[in-house]
mmCIF file of the N, C-alpha and C atoms, coordinates in Angstrom:
data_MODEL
# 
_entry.id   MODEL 
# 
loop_
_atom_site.group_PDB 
_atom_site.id 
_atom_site.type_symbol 
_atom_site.label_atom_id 
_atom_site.label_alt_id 
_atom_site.label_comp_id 
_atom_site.label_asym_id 
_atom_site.label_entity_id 
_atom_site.label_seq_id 
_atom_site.pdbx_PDB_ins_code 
_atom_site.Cartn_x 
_atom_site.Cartn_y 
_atom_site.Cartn_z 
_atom_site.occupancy 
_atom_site.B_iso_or_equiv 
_atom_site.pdbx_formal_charge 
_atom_site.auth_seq_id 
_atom_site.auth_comp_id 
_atom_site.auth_asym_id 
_atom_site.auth_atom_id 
_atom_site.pdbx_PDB_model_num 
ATOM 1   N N  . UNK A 1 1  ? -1.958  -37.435 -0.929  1.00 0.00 ? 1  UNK A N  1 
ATOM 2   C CA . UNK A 1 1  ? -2.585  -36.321 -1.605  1.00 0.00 ? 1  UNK A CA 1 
ATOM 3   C C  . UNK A 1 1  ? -2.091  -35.034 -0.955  1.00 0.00 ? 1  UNK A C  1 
ATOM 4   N N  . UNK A 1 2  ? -1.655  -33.848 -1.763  1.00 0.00 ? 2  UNK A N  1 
ATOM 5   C CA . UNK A 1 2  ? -1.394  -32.560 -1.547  1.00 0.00 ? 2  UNK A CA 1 
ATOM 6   C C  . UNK A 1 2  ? -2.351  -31.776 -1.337  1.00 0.00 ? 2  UNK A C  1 
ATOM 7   N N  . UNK A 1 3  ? -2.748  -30.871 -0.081  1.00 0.00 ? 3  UNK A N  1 
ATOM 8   C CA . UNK A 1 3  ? -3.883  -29.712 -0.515  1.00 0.00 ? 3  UNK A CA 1 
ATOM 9   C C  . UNK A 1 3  ? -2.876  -28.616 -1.073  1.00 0.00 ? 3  UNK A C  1 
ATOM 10  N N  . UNK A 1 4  ? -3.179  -28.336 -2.155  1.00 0.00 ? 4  UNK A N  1 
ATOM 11  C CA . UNK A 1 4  ? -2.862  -27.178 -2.933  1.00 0.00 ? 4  UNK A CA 1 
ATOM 12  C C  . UNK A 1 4  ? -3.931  -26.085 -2.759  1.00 0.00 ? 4  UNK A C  1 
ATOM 13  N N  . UNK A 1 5  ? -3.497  -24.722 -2.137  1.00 0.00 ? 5  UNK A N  1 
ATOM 14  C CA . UNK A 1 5  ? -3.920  -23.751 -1.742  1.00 0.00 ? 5  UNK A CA 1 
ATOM 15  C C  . UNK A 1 5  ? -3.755  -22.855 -3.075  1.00 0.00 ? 5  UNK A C  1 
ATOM 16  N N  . UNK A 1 6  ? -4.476  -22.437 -4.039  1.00 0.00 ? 6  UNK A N  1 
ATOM 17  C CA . UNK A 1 6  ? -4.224  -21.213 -5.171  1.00 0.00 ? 6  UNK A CA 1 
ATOM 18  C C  . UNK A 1 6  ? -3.452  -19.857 -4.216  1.00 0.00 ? 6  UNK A C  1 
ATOM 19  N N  . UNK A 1 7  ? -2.579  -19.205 -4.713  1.00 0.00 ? 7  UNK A N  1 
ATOM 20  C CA . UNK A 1 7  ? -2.624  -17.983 -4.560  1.00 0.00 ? 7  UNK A CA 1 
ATOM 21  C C  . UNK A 1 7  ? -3.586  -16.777 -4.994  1.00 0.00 ? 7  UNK A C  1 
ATOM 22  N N  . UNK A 1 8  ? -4.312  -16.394 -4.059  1.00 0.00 ? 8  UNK A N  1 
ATOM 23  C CA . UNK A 1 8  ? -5.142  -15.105 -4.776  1.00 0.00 ? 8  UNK A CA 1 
ATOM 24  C C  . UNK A 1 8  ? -4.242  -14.320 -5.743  1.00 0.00 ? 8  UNK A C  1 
ATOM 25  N N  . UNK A 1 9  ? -5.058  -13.582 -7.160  1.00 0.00 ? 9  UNK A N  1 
ATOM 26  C CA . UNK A 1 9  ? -4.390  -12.877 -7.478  1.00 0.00 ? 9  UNK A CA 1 
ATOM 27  C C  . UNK A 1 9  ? -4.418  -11.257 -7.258  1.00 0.00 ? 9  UNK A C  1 
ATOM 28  N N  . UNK A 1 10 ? -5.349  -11.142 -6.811  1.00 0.00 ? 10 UNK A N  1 
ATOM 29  C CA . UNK A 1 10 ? -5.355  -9.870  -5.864  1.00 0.00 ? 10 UNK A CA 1 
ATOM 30  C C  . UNK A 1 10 ? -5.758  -9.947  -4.183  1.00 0.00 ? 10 UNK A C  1 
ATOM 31  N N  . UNK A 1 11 ? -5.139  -8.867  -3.338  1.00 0.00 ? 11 UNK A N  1 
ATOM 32  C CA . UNK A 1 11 ? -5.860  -9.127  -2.097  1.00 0.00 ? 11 UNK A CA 1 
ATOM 33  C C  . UNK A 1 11 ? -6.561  -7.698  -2.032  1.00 0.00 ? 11 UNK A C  1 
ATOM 34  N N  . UNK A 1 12 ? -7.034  -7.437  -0.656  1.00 0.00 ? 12 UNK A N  1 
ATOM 35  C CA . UNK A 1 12 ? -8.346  -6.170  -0.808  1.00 0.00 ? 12 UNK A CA 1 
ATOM 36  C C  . UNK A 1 12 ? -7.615  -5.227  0.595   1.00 0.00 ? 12 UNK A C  1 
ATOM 37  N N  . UNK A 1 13 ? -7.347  -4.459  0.158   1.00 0.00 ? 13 UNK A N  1 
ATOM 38  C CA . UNK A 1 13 ? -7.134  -3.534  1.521   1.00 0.00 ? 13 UNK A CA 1 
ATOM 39  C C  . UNK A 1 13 ? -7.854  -2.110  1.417   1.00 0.00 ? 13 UNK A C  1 
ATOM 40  N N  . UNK A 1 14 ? -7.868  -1.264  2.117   1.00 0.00 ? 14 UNK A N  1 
ATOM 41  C CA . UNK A 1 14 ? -8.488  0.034   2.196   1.00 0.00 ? 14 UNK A CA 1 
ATOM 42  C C  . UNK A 1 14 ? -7.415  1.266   2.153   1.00 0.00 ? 14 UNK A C  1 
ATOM 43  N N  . UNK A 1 15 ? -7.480  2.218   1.237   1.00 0.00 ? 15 UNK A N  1 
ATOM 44  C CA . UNK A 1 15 ? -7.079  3.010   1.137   1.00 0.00 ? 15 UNK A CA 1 
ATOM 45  C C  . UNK A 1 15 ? -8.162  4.260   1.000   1.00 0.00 ? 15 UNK A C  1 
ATOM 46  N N  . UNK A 1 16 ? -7.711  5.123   1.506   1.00 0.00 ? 16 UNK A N  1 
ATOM 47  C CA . UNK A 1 16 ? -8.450  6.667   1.957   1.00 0.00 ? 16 UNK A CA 1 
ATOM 48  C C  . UNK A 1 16 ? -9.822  5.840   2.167   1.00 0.00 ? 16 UNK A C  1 
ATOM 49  N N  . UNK A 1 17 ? -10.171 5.113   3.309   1.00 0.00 ? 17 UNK A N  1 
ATOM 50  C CA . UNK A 1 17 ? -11.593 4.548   3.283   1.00 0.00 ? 17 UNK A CA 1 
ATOM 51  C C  . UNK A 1 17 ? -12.306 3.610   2.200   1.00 0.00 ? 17 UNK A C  1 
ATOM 52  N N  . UNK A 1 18 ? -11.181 3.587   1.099   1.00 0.00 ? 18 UNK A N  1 
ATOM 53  C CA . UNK A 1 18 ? -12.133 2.720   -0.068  1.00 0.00 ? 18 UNK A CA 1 
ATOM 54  C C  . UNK A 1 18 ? -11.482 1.408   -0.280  1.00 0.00 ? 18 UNK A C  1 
ATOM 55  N N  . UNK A 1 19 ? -12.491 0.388   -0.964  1.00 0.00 ? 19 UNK A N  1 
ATOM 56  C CA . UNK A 1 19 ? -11.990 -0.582  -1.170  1.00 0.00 ? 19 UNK A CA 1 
ATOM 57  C C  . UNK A 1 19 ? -11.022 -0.677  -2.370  1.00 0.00 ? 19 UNK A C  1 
ATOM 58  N N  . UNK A 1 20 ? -10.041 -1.092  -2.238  1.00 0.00 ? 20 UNK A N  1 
ATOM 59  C CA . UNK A 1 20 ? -8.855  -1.602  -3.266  1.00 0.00 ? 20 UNK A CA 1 
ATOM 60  C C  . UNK A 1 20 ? -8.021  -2.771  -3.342  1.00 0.00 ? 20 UNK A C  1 
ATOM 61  N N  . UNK A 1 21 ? -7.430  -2.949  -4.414  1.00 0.00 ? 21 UNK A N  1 
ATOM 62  C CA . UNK A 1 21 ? -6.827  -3.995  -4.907  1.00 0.00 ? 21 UNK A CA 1 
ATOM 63  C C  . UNK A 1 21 ? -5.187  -3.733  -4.879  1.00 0.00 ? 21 UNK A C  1 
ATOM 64  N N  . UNK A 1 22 ? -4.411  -5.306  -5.029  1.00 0.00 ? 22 UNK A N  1 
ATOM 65  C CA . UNK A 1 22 ? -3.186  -5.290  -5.213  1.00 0.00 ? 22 UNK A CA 1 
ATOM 66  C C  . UNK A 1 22 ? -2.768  -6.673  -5.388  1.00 0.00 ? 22 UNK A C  1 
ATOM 67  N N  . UNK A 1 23 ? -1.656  -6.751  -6.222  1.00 0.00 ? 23 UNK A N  1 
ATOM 68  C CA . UNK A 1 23 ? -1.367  -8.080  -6.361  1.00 0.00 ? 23 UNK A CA 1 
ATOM 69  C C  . UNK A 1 23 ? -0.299  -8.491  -4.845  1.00 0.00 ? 23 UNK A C  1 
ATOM 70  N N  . UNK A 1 24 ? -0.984  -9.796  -4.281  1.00 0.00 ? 24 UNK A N  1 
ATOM 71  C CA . UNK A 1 24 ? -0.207  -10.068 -3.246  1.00 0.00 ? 24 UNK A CA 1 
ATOM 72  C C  . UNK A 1 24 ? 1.558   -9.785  -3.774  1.00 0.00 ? 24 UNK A C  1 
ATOM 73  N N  . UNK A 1 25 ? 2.086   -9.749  -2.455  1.00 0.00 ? 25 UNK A N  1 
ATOM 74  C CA . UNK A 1 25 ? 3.827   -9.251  -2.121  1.00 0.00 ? 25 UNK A CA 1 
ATOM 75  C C  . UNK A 1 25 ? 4.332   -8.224  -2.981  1.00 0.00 ? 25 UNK A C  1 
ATOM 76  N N  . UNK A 1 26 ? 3.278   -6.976  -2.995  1.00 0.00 ? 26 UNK A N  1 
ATOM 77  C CA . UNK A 1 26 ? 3.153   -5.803  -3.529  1.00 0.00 ? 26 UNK A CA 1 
ATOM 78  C C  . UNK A 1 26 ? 3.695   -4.658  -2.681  1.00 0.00 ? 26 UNK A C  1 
ATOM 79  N N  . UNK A 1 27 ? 5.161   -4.441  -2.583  1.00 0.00 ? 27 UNK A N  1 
ATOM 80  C CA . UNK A 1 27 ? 6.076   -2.967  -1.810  1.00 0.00 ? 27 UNK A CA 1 
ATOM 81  C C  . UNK A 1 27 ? 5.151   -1.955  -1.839  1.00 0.00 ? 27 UNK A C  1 
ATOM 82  N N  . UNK A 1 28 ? 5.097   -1.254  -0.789  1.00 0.00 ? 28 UNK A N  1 
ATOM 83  C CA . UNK A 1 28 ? 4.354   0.410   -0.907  1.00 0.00 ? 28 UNK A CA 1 
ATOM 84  C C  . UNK A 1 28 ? 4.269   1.122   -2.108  1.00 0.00 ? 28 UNK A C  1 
ATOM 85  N N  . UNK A 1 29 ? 5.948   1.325   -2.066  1.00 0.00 ? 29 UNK A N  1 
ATOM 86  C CA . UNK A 1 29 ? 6.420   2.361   -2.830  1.00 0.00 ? 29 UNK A CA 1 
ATOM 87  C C  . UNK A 1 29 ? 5.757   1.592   -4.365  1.00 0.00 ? 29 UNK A C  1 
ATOM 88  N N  . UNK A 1 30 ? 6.012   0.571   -5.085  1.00 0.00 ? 30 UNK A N  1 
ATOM 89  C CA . UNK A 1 30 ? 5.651   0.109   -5.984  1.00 0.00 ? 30 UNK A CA 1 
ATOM 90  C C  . UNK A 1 30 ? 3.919   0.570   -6.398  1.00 0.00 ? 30 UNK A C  1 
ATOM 91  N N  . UNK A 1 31 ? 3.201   -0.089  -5.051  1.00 0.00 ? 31 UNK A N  1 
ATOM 92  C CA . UNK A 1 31 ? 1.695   0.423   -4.981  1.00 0.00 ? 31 UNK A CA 1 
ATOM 93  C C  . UNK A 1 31 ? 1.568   1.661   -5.359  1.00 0.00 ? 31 UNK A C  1 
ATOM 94  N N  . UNK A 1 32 ? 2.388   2.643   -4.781  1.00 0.00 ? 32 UNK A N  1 
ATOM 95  C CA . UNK A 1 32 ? 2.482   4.244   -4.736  1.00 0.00 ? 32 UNK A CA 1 
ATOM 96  C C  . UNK A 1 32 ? 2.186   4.439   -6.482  1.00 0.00 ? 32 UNK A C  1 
ATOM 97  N N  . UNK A 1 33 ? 3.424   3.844   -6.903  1.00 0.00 ? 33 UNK A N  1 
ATOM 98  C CA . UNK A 1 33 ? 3.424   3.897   -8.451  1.00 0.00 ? 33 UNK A CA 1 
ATOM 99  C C  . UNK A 1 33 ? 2.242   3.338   -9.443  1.00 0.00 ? 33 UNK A C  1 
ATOM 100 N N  . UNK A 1 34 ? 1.708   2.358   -8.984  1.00 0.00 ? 34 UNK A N  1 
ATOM 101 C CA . UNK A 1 34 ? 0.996   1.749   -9.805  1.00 0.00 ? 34 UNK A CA 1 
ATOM 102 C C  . UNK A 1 34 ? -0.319  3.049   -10.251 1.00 0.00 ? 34 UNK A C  1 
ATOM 103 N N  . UNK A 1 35 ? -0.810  3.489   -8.841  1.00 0.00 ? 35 UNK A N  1 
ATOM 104 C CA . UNK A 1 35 ? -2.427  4.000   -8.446  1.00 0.00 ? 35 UNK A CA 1 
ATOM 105 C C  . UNK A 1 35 ? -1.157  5.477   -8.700  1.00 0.00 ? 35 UNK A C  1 
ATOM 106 N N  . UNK A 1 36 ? -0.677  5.966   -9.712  1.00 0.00 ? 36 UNK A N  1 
ATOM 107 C CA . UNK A 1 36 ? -0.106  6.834   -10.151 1.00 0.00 ? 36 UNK A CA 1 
ATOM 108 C C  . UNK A 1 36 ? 0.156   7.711   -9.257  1.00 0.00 ? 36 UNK A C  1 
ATOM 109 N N  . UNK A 1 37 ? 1.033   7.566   -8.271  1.00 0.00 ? 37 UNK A N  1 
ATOM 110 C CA . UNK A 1 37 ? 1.334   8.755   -7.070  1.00 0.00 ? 37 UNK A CA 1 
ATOM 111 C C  . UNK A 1 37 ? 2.514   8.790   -7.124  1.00 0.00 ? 37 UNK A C  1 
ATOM 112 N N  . UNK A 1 38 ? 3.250   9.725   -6.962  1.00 0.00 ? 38 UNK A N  1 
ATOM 113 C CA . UNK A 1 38 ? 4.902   9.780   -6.961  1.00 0.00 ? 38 UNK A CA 1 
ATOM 114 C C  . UNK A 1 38 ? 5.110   9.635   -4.818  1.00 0.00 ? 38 UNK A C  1 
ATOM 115 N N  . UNK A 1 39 ? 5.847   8.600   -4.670  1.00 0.00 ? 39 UNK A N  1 
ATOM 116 C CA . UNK A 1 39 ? 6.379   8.650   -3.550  1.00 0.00 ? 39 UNK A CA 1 
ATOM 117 C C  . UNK A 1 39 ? 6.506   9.208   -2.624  1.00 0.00 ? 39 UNK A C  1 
ATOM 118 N N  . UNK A 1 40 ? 7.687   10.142  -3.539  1.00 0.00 ? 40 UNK A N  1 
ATOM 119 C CA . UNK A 1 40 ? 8.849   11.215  -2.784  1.00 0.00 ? 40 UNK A CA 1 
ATOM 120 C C  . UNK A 1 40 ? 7.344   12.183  -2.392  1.00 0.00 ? 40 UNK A C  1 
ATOM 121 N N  . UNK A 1 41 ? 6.140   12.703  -3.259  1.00 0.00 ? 41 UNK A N  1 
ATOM 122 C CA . UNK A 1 41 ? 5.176   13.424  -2.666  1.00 0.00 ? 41 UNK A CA 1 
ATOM 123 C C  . UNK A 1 41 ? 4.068   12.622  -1.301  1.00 0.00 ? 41 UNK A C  1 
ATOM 124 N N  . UNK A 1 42 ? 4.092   11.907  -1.209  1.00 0.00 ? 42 UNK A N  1 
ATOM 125 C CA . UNK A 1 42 ? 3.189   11.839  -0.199  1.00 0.00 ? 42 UNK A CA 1 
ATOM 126 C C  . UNK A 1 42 ? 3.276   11.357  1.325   1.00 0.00 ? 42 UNK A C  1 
ATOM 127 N N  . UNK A 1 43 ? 2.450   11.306  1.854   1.00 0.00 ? 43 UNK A N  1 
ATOM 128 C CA . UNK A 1 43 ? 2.853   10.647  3.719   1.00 0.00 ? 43 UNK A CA 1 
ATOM 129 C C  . UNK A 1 43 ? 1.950   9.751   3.571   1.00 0.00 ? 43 UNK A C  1 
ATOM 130 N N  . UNK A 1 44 ? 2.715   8.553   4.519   1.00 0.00 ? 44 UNK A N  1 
ATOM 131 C CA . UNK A 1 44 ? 1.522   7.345   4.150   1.00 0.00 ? 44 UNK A CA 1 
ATOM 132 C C  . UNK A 1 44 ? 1.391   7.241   5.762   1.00 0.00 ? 44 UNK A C  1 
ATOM 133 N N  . UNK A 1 45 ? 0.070   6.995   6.354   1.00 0.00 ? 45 UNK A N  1 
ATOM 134 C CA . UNK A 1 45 ? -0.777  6.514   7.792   1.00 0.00 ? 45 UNK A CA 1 
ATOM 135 C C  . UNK A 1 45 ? -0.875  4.665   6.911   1.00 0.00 ? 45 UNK A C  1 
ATOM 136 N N  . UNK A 1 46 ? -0.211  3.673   7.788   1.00 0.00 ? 46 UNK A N  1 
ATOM 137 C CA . UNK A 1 46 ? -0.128  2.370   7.543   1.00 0.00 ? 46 UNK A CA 1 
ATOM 138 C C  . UNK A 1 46 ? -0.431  1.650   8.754   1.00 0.00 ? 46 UNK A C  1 
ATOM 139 N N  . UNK A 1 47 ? -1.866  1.319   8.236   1.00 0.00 ? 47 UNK A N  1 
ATOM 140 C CA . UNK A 1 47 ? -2.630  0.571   9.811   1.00 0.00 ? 47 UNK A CA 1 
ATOM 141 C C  . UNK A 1 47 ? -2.753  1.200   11.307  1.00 0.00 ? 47 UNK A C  1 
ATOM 142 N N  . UNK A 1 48 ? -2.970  2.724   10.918  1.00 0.00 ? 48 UNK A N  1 
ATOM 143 C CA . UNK A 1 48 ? -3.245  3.517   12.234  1.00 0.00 ? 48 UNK A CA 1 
ATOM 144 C C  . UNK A 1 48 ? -1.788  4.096   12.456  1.00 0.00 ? 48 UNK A C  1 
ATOM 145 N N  . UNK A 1 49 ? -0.741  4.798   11.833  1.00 0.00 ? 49 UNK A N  1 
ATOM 146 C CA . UNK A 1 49 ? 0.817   4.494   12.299  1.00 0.00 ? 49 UNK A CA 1 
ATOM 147 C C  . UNK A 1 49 ? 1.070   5.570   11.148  1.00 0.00 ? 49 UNK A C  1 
ATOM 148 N N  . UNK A 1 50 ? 1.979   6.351   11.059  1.00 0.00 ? 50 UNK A N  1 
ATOM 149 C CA . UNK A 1 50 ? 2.919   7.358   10.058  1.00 0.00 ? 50 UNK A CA 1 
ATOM 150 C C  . UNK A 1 50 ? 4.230   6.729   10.162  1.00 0.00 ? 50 UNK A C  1 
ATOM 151 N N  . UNK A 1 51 ? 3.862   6.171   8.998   1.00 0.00 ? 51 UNK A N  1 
ATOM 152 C CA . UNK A 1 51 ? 5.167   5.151   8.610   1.00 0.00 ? 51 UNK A CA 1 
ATOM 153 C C  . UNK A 1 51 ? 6.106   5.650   7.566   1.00 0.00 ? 51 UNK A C  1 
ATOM 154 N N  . UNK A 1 52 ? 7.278   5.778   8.352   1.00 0.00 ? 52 UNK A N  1 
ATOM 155 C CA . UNK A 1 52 ? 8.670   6.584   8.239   1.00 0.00 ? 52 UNK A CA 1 
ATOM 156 C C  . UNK A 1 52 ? 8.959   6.078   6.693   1.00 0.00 ? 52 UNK A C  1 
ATOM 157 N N  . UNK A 1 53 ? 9.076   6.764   6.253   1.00 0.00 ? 53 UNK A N  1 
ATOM 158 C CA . UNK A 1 53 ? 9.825   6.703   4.092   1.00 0.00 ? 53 UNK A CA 1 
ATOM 159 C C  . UNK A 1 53 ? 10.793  5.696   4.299   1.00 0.00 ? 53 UNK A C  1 
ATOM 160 N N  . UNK A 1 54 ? 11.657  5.499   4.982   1.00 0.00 ? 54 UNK A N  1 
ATOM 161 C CA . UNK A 1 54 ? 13.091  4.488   5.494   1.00 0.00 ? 54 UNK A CA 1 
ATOM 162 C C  . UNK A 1 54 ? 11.908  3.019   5.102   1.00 0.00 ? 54 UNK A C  1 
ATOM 163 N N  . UNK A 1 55 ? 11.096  2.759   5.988   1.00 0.00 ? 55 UNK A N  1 
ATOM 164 C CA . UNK A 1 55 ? 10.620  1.670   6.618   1.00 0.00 ? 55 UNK A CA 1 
ATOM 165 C C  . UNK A 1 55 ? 10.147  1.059   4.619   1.00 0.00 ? 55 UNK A C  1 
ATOM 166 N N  . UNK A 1 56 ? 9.557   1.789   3.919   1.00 0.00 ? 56 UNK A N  1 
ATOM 167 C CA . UNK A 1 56 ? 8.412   1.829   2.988   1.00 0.00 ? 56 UNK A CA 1 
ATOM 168 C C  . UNK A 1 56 ? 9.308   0.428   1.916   1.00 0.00 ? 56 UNK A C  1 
ATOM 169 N N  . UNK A 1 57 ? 10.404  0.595   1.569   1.00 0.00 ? 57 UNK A N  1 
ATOM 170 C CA . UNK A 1 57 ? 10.685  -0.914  0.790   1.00 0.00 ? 57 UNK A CA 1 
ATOM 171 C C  . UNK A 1 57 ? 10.778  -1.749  0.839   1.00 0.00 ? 57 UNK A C  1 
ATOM 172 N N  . UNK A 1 58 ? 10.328  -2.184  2.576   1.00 0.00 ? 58 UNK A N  1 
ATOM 173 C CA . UNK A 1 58 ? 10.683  -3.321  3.352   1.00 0.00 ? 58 UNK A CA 1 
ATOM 174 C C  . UNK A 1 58 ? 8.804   -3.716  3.430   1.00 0.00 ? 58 UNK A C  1 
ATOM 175 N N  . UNK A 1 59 ? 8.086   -2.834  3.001   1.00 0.00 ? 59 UNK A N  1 
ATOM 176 C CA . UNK A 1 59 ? 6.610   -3.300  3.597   1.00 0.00 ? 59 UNK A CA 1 
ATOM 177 C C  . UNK A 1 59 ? 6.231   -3.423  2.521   1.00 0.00 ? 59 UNK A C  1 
ATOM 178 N N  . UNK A 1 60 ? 5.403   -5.008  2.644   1.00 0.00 ? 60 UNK A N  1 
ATOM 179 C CA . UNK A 1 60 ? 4.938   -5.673  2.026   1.00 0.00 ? 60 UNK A CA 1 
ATOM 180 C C  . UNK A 1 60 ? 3.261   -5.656  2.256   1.00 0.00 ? 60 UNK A C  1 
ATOM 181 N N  . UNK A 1 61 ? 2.570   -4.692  1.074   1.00 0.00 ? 61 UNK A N  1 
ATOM 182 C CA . UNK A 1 61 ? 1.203   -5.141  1.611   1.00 0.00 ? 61 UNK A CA 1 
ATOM 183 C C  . UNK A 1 61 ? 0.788   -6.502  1.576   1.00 0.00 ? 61 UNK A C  1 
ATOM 184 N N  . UNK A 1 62 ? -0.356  -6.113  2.835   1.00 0.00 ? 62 UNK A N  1 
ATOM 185 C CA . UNK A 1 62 ? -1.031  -7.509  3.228   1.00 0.00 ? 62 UNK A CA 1 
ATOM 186 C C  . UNK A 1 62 ? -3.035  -7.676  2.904   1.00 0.00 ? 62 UNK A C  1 
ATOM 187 N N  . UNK A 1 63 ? -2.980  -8.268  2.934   1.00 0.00 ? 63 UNK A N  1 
ATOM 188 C CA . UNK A 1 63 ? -4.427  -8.209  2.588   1.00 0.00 ? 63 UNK A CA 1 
ATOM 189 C C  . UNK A 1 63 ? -5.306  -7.690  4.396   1.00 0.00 ? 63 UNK A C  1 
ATOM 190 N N  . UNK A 1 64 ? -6.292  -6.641  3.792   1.00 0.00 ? 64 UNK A N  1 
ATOM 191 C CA . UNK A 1 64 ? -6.564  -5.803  5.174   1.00 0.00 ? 64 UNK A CA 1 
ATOM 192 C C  . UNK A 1 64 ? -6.166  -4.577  5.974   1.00 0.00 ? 64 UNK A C  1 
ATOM 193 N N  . UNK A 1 65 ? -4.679  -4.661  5.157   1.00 0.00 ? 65 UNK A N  1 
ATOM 194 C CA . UNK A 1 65 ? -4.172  -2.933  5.399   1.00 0.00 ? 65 UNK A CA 1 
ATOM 195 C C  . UNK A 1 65 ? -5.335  -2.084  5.334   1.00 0.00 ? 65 UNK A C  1 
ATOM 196 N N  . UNK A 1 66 ? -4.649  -0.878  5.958   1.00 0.00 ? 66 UNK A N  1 
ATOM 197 C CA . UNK A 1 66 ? -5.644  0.468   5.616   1.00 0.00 ? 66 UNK A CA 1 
ATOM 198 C C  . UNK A 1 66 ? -4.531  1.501   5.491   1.00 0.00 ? 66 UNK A C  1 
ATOM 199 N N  . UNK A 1 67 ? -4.613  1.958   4.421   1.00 0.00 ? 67 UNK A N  1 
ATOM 200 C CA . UNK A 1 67 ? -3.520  2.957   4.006   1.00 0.00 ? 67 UNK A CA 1 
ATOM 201 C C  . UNK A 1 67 ? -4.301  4.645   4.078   1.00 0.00 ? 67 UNK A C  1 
ATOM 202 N N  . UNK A 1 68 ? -3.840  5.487   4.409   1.00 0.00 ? 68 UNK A N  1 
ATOM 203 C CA . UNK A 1 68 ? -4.358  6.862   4.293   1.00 0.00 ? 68 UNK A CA 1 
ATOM 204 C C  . UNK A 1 68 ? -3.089  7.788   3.497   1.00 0.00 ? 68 UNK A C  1 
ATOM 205 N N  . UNK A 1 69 ? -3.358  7.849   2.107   1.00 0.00 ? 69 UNK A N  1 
ATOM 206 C CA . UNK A 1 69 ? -2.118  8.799   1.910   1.00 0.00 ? 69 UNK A CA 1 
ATOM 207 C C  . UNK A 1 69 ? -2.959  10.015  1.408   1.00 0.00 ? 69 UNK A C  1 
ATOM 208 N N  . UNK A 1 70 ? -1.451  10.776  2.079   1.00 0.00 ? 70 UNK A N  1 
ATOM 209 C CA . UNK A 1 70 ? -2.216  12.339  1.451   1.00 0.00 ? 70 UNK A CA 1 
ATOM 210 C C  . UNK A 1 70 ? -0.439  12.676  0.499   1.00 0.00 ? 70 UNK A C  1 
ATOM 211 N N  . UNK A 1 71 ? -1.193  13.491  -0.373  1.00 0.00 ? 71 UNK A N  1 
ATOM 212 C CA . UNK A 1 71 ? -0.329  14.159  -1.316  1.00 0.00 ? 71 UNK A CA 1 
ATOM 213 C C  . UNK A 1 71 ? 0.022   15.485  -0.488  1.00 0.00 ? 71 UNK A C  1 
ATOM 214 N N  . UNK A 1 72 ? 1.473   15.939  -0.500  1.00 0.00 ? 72 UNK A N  1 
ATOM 215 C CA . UNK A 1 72 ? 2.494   16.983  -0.182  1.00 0.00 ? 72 UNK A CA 1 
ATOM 216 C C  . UNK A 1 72 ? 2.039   17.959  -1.053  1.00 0.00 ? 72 UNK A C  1 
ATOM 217 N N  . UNK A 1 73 ? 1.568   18.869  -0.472  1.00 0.00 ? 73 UNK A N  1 
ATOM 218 C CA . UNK A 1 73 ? 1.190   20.051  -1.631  1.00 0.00 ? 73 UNK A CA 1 
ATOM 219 C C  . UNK A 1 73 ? 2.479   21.417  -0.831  1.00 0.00 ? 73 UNK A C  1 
ATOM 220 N N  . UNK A 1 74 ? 2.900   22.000  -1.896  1.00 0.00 ? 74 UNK A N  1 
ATOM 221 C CA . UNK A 1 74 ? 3.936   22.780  -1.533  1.00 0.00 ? 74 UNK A CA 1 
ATOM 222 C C  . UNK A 1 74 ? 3.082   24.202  -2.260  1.00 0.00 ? 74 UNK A C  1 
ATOM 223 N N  . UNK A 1 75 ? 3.933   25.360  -1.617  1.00 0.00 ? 75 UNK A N  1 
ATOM 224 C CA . UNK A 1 75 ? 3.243   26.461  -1.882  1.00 0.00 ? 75 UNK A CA 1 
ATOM 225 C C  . UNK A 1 75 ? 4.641   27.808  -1.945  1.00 0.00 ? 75 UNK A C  1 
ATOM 226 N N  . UNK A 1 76 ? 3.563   28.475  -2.342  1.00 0.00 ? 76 UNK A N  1 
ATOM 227 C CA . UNK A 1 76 ? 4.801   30.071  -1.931  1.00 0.00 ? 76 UNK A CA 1 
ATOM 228 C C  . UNK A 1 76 ? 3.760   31.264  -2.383  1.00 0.00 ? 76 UNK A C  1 
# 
């Protein structure tokens, strides 16, 4: 007999303090897009950490992250 484990279809992490969703082996940048944020605008804090734009297509959320993004507001 096999134990067959389901894949969740969402996992739960925290962003700006709140609870949220994502489909597991979900890229940042993708996330960025989904919850309608353009990328190139914001800085992401990833599990206590300012995690470099380079790093962002390689990270795979996990269930339990805590993301803090703030939007780039430009001025003149």
């Amino acid at each position: 007999m096999t134990n067959f484990s389901p894949t969740p279809s969402t996992i739960e992490l925290s962003v700006n303090g709140k609870v949220a969703h994502c489909p597991p082996q979900t890229l940042l940048p993708d996330y960025l897009q989904q919850i309608g944020m353009n990328p190139r605008l914001v800085a992401v804090e990833y599990n206590g950490e300012i995690l470099h734009r380079q790093f962002w297509p390689e990270t795979y959320l996990q269930a339990g992250d805590r993301l803090e993004i703030v939007t780039i507001v430009g001025g003149g």
